[in-house]
PAFI-816691 format. One record per residue (C-alpha): y negated, z, x; chain; residue number from 1. Coordinates in steps of 0.001 Angstrom, whole numbers. Example, Ala and Ser with C-alpha at 12.3 -4.5 7.8 and 13.67 -1.06 7.14 Angstrom:
! residues 2
NODE      py      pz      px c   k
NODE    4500    7800   12300 A   1
NODE    1060    7140   13670 A   2
! end
This chain:
! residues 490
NODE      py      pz      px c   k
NODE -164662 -158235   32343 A   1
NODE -165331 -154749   31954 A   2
NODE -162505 -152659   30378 A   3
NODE -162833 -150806   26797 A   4
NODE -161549 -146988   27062 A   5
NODE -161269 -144305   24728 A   6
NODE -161974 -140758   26107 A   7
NODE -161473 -138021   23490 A   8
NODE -160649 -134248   23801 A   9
NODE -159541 -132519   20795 A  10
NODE -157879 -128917   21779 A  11
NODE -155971 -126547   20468 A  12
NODE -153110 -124066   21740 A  13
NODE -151325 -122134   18442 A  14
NODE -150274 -118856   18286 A  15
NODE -147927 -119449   14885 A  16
NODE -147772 -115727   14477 A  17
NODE -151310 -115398   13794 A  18
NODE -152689 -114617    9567 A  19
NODE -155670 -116421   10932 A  20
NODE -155908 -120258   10076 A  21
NODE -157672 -122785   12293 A  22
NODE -160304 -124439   10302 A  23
NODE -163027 -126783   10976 A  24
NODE -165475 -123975   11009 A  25
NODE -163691 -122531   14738 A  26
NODE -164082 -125634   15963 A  27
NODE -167731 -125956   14724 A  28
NODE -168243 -122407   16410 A  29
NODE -167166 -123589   19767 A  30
NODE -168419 -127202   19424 A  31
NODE -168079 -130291   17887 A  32
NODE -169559 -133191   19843 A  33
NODE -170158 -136536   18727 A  34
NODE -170673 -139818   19928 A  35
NODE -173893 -139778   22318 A  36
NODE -173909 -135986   22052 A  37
NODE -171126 -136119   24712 A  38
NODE -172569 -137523   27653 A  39
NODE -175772 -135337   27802 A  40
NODE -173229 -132382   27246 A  41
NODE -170399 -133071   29681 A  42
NODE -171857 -135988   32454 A  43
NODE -172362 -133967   35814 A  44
NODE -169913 -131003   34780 A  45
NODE -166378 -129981   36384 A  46
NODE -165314 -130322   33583 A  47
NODE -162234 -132870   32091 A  48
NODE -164987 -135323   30395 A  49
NODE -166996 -134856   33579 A  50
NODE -164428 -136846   35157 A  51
NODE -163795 -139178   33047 A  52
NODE -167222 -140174   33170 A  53
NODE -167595 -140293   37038 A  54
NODE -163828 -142615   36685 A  55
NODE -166224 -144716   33906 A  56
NODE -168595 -145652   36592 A  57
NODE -166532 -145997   39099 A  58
NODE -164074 -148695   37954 A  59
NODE -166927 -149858   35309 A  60
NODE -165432 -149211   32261 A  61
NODE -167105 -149524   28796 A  62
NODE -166624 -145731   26959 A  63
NODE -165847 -145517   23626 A  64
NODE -166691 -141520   23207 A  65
NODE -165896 -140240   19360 A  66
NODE -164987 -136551   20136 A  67
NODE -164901 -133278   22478 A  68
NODE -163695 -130434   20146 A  69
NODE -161723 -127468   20532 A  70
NODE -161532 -123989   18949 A  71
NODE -160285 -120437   20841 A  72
NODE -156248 -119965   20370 A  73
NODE -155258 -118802   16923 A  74
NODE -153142 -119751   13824 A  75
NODE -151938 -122990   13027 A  76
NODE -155022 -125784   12469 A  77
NODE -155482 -126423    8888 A  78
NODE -154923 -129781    7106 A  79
NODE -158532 -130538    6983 A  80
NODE -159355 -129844    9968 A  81
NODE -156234 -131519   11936 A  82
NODE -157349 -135011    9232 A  83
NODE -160488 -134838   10302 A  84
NODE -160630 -134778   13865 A  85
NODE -157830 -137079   14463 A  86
NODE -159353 -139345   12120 A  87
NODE -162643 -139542   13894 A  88
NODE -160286 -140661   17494 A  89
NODE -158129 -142891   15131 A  90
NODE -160931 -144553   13742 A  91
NODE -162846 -145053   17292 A  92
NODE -159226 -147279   18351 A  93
NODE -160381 -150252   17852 A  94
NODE -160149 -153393   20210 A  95
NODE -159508 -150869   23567 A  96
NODE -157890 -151660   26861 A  97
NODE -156875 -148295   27490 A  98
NODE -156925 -145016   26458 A  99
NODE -157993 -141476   28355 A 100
NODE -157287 -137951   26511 A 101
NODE -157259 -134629   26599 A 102
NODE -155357 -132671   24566 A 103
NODE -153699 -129439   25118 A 104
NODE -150218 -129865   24025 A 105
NODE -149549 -126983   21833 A 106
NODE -151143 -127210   19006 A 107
NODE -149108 -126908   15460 A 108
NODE -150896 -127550   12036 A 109
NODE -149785 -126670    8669 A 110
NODE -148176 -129678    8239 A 111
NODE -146175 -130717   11303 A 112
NODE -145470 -127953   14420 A 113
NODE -146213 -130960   17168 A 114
NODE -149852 -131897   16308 A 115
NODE -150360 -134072   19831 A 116
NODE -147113 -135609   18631 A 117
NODE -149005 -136590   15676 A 118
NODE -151954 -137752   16778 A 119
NODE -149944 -140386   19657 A 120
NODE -147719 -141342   17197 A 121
NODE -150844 -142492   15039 A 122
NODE -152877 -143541   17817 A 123
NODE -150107 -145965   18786 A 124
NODE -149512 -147223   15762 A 125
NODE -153003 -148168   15482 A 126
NODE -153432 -150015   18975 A 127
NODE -149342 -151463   19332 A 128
NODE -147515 -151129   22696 A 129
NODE -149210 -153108   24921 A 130
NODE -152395 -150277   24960 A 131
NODE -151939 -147220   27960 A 132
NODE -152129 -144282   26661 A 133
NODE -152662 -141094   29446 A 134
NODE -153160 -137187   28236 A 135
NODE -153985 -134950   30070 A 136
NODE -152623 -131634   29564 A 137
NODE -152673 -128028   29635 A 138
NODE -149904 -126222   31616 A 139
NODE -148708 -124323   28616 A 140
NODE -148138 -127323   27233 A 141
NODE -144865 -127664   24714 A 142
NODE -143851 -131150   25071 A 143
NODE -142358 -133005   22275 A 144
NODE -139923 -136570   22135 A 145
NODE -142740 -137375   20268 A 146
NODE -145367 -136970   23086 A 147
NODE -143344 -138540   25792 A 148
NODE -142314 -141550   23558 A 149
NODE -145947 -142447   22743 A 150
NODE -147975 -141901   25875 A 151
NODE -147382 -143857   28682 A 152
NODE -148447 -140920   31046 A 153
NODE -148820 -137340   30424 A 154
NODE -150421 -135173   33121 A 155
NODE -150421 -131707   33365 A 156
NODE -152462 -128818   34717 A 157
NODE -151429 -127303   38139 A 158
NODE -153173 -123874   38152 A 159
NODE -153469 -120899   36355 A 160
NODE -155915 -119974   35895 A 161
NODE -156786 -123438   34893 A 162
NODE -159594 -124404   37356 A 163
NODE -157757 -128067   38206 A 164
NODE -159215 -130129   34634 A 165
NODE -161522 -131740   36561 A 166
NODE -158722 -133292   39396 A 167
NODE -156187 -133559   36759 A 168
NODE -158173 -135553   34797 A 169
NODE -159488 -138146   37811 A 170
NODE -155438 -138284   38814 A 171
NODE -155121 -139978   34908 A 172
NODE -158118 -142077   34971 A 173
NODE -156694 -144081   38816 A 174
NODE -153453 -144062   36679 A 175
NODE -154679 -145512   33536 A 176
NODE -157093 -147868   35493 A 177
NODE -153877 -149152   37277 A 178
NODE -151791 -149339   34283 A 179
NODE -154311 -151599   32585 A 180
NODE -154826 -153972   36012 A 181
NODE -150689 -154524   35350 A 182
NODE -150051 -152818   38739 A 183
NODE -147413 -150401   36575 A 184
NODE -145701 -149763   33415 A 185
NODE -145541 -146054   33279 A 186
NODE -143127 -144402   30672 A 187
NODE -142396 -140694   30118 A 188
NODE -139099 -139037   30238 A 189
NODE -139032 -135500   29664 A 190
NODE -136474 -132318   30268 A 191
NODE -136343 -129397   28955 A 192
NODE -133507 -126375   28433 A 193
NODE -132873 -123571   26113 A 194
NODE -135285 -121362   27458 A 195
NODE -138327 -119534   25197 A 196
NODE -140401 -118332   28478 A 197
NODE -139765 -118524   32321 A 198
NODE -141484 -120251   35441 A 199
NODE -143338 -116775   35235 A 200
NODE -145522 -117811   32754 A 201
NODE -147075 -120466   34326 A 202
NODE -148072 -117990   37507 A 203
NODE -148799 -121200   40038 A 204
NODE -148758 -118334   42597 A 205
NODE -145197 -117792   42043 A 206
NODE -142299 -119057   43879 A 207
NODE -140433 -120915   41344 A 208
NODE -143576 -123030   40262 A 209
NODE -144622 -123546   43823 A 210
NODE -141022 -124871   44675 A 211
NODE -141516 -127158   41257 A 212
NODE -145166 -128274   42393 A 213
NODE -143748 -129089   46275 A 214
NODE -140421 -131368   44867 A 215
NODE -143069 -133299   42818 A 216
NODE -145404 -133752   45292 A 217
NODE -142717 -134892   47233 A 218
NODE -140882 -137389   44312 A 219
NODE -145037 -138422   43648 A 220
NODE -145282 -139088   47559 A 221
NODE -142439 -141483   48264 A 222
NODE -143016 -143222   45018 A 223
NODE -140279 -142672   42602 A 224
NODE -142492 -140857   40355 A 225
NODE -145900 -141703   39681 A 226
NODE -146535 -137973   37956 A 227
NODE -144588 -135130   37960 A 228
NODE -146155 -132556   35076 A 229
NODE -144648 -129076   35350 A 230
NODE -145260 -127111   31942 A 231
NODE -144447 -123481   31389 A 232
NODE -144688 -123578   27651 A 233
NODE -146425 -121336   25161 A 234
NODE -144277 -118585   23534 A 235
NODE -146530 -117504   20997 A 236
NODE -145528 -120670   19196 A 237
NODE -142310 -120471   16455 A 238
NODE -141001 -123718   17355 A 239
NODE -138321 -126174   18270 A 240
NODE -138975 -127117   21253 A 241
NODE -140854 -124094   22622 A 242
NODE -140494 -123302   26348 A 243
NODE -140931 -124707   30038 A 244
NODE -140616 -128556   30211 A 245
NODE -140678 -131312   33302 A 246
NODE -142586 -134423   32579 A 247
NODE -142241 -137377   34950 A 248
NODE -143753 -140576   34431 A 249
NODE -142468 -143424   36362 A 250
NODE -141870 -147194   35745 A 251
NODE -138071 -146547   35584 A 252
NODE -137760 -143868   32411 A 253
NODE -134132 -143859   33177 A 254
NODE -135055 -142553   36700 A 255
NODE -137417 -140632   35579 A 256
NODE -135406 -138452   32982 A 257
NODE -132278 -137949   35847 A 258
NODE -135462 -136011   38132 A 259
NODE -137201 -134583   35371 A 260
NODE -133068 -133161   34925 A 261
NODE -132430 -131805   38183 A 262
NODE -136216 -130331   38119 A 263
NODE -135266 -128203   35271 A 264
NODE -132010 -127294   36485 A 265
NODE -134136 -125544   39323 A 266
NODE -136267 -123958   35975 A 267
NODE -132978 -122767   34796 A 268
NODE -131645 -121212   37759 A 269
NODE -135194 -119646   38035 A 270
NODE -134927 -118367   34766 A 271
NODE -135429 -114231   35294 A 272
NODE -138064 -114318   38199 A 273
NODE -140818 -112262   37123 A 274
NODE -143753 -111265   38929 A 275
NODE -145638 -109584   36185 A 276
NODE -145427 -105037   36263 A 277
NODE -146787 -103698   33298 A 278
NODE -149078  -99868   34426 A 279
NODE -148252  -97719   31575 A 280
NODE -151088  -96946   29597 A 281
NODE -152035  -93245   30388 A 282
NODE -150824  -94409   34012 A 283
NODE -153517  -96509   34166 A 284
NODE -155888  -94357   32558 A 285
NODE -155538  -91781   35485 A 286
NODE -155783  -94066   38130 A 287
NODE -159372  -95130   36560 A 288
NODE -159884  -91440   36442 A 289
NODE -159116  -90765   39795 A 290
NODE -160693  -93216   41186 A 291
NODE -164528  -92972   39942 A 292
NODE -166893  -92831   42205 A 293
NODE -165091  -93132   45354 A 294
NODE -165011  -97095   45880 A 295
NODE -167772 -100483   45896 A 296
NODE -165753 -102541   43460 A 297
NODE -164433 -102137   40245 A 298
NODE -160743 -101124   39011 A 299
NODE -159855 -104223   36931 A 300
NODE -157758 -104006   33761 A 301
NODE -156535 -106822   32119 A 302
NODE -155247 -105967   28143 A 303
NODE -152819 -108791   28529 A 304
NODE -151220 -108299   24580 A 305
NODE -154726 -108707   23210 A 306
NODE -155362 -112181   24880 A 307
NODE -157492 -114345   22665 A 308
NODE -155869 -117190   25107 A 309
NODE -152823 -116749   23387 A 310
NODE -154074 -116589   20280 A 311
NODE -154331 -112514   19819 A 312
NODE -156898 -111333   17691 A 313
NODE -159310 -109794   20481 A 314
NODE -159823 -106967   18394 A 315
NODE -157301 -104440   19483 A 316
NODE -158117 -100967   20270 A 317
NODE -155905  -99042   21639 A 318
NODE -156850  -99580   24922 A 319
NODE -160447  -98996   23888 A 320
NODE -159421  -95537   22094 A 321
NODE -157625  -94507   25317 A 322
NODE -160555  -95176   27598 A 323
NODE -163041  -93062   25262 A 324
NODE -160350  -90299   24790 A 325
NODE -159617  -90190   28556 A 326
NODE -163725  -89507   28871 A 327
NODE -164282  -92739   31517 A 328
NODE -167556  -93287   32908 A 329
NODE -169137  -96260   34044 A 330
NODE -167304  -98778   32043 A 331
NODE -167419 -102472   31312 A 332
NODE -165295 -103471   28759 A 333
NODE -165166 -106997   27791 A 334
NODE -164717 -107925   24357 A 335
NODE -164033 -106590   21005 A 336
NODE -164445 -109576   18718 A 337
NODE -165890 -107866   15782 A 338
NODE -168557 -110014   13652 A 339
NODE -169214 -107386   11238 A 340
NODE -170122 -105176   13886 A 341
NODE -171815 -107513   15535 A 342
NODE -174087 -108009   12325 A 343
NODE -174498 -103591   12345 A 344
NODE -175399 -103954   15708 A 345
NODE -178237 -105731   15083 A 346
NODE -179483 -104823   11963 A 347
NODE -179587 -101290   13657 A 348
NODE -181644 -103277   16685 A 349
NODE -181554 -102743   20332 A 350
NODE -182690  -99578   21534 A 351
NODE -181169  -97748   18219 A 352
NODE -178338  -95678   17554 A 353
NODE -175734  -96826   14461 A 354
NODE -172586  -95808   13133 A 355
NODE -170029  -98554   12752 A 356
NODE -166298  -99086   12573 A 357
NODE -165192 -101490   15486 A 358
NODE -162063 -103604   15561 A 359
NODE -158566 -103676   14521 A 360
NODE -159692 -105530   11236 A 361
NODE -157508 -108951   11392 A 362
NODE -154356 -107243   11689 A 363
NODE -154524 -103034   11539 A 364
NODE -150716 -102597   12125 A 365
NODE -151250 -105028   15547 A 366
NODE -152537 -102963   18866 A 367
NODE -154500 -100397   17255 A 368
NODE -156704  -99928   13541 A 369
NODE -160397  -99439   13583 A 370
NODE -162007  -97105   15667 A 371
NODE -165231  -95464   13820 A 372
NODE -168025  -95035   16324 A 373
NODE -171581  -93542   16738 A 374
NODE -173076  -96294   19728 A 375
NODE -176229  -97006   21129 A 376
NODE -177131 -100800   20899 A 377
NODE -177934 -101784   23955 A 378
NODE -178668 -105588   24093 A 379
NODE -178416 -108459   21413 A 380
NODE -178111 -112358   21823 A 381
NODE -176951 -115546   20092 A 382
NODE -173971 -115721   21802 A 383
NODE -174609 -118914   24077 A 384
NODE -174781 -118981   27657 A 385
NODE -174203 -121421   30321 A 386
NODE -170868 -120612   32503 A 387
NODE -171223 -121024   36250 A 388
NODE -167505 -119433   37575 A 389
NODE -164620 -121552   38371 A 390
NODE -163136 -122188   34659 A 391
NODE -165828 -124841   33073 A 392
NODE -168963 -124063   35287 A 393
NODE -171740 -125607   33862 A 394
NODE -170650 -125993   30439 A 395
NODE -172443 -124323   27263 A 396
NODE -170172 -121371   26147 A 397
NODE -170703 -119809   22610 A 398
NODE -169679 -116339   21374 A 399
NODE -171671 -116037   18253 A 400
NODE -174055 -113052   17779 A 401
NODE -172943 -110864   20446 A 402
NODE -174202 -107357   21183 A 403
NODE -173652 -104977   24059 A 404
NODE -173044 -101075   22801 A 405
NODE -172892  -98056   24880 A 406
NODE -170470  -95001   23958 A 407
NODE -170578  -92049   26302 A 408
NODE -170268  -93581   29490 A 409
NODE -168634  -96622   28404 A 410
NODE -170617 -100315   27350 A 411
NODE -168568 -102448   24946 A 412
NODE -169198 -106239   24444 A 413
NODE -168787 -107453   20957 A 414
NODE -168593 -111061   20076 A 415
NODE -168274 -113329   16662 A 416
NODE -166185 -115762   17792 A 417
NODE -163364 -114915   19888 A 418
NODE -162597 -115659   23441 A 419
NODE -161116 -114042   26475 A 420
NODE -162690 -113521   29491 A 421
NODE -163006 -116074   32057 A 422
NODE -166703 -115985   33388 A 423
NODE -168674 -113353   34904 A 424
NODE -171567 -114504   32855 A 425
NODE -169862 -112975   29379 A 426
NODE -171256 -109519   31082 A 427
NODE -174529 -110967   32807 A 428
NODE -175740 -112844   29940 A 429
NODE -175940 -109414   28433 A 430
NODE -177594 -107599   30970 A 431
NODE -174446 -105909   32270 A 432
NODE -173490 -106385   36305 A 433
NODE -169611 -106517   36446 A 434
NODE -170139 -105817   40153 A 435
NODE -171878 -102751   39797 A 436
NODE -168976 -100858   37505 A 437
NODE -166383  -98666   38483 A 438
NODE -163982  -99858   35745 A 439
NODE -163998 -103891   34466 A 440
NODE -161575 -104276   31100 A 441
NODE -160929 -107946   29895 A 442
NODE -158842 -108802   27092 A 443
NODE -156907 -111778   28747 A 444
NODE -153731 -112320   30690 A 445
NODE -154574 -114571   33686 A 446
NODE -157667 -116552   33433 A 447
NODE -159413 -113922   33719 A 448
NODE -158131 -113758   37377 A 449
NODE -160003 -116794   38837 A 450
NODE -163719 -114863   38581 A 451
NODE -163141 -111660   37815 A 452
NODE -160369 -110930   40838 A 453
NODE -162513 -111441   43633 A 454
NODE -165260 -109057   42339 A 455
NODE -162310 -106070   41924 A 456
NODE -160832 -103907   44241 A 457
NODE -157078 -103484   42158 A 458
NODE -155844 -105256   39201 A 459
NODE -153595 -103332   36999 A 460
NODE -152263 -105219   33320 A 461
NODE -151294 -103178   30293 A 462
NODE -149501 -103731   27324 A 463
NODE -151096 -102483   24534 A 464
NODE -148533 -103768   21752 A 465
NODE -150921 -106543   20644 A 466
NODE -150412 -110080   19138 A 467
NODE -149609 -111669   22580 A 468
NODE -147337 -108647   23696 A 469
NODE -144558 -109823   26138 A 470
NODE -141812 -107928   24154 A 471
NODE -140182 -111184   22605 A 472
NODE -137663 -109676   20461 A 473
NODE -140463 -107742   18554 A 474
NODE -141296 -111581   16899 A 475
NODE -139816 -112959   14123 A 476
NODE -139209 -116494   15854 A 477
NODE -137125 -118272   12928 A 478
NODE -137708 -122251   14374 A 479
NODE -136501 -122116   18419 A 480
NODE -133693 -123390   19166 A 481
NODE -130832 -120703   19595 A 482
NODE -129532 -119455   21565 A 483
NODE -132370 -119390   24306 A 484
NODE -133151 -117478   26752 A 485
NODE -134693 -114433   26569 A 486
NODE -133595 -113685   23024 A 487
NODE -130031 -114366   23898 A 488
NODE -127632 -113368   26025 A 489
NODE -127283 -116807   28440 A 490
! end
């Protein structure tokens, strides 16, 4: 007899220092699919739902599909909208053999900082012990008691950029499809230490993670773990159990905590590694300078305090102001997510000149106050556009009214609904060749990495003094635990 699964994916990541709420209407903007919406959208993709449809067929499983949401990192996820999503997955668990999510494992609502938490702790409820459980997760995950003590499996991302969903997501589905044939128990222990950020943010480059990633492929291949998850945490998150966390699921929970121990005492040791070198900002701004016209691929810059993957606004400008005042030519800057300029932009039309005052709305005392511009408006669309790069190729993207501005010798991309940049079709879908620039800027701190990089000649990050700005001590974190490293002195 066939067996009943529920696949769901309902994401968000939480900056908790954002003014901006997270209501339904972000995840409406970046879609809300429903029921037999989700196979026409996600079958056939390498995507995390395209694999747990290919798993579906496979072991012949009957899907129970209620949801794929998620909405761009921001402020904490409303009441409403956190009800009504989870309600729609509660709802759907009903008479299941087992059940396949993904989630990303830092989301925090206005009502409880450990949404995932939540929505296990419900979810189990609902369907009793007996059911399997397995998430799949992001690597910036912030695991929770609550997570570990009501999934049977949890399963982590193992790049970053995060081009493994697809795997990662396959790896759970053999897992839950042997938990529910009896062949294992699996329980999750998990280990943490008083640390706010570390494991280099995540960099799966980076020594310490690839030492982490090596020890659990090892534990994974002699079979006293069935999953070792290695997350890095999200910092941008005031709360209790922020920072880098070892996950290992394993029949033997008591086993499983003692490795998921010694993993993290590696973490701990690994604490200061750092890979990361900030270019100072008029540094950077002479090296673009210097630089025009003498090379076949563009000087990358990556505005890693204004990440919308963290949760930053995406409309900071000093970087922006710096580039026009330094006089740059043939640039491609990559986005300022404006919607009221967006809506100037085209009411002026394409081919038209307008005055308009771009960015630093959200927050003017965060990376830089509106700058007032005369542009020329270039190129208009609706926003949507397949992806075809290495982060969610082949999956419908959506930027809301989006128009493509040129000042001087620079072209500016201006979106509705935030995102950063992770495909080189947010520039084509515009008319703009990334390939052909001397200068690429992207508002993002590593994704941007996995298509952008190989098109680029140097990378160079700045700090711009934006939302997701690496200076920790500039945050008012009131909830972590203390003391922790890097605020303290340990």
């Amino acid at each position: 007899m066939a067996s009943r699964v529920l696949i769901a994916e309902f994401m968000h990541e939480t900056n908790t220092f954002s003014v901006q709420l997270t209501g339904s209407e972000a995840f409406e903007a970046h879609g809300v699919y429903r029921d037999n919406a989700i196979p026409a959208a996600f079958r056939g993709t390498r995507s995390s739902m395209g694999a747990a449809f290919e798993a579906a067929d496979e072991f012949g499983w009957t899907l129970v599909h209620p949801l794929v949401t998620g909405a761009n990192p921001s402020g904490r996820v409303t009441t409403e909208a956190f009800e009504r999503f989870a309600g729609l997955i509660l709802d759907a668990c009903q008479g299941l053999d087992g059940v396949l999510l993904h989630l990303h494992g830092a989301m925090a609502t206005e009502d409880s900082d450990d949404g995932e938490g939540e929505l296990l702790a419900r979810m189990r409820s609902r369907l009793g012990p007996a059911i399997p459980i397995v998430a799949v997760l992001d690597l910036h995950a912030t695991l929770t008691q609550a997570m570990a003590d009501n999934a049977n499996a949890l399963i982590s991302y193992r790049t970053y950029p995060h081009i493994d969903q697809y795997e990662r997501t396959w790896q759970a589905a053999r897992l839950l499809q042997r938990a529910m044939a009896g062949e294992i128990r699996p329980r999750v222990a998990v280990a943490r230490r008083p640390i706010l950020y570390a494991l280099d943010g995540g960099r799966t480059t980076s020594p310490p993670f690839l030492e982490l990633l090596r020890r659990g492929d090892e534990l994974e291949a002699s079979g006293k773990a069935l999953v070792v998850s290695i997350q890095a945490g999200f910092s941008s998150a005031d709360v209790h159990d922020i920072g880098p966390s070892v996950a290992v699921t394993a029949d033997d929970r008591a086993a499983g905590q003692a490795i998921a121990e010694e993993l993290m005492d590696y973490a701990w040791e690994q604490r200061h590694f750092s890979s990361i070198s900030f270019t100072p900002l008029k540094e950077a701004m002479a090296r673009v300078k210097a630089g025009e016209g003498r090379h076949d691929k563009p000087l990358l810059i990556s505005d890693y305090s204004d990440n919308p993957g963290s949760g930053a606004y995406g409309d900071a400008t000093n970087l922006l102001r710096a580039v026009l005042d330094a006089g740059l030519a043939n640039v491609g800057f990559h986005a300022i997510c404006d919607p009221e300029a967006a809506l100037a932009a085209q009411a002026a039309g394409v081919g038209n000149s307008v005055r308009l005052t771009l960015g630093g709305k959200v927050d003017p005392t965060t990376g830089g106050g509106p700058l007032t511009l005369d542009a020329h408006v270039v190129a208009l669309t609706d926003g949507r556009f397949i992806a075809y790069g290495p982060m969610g190729g082949g999956t419908w993207r959506n930027y809301g009214l989006s128009a493509l501005l040129r000042v001087d010798g620079v072209e500016i991309i201006v979106i509705t609904h935030n995102g950063q940049a992770t495909d080189l079709a947010q520039f084509t879908s515009l008319g703009l060749d990334p390939t052909r620039k001397s200068t690429l800027i992207v508002k993002s701190m590593q994704h941007f990495r996995a298509a952008f990089q190989p098109i680029a000649r140097e990378v160079l990050e700045v700090d711009t003094g934006a939302l997701s700005t690496r200076n920790f001590k500039e945050r008012p974190y009131k909830a972590v635990r203390r003391p922790i490293f890097p605020l303290d002195d340990i």
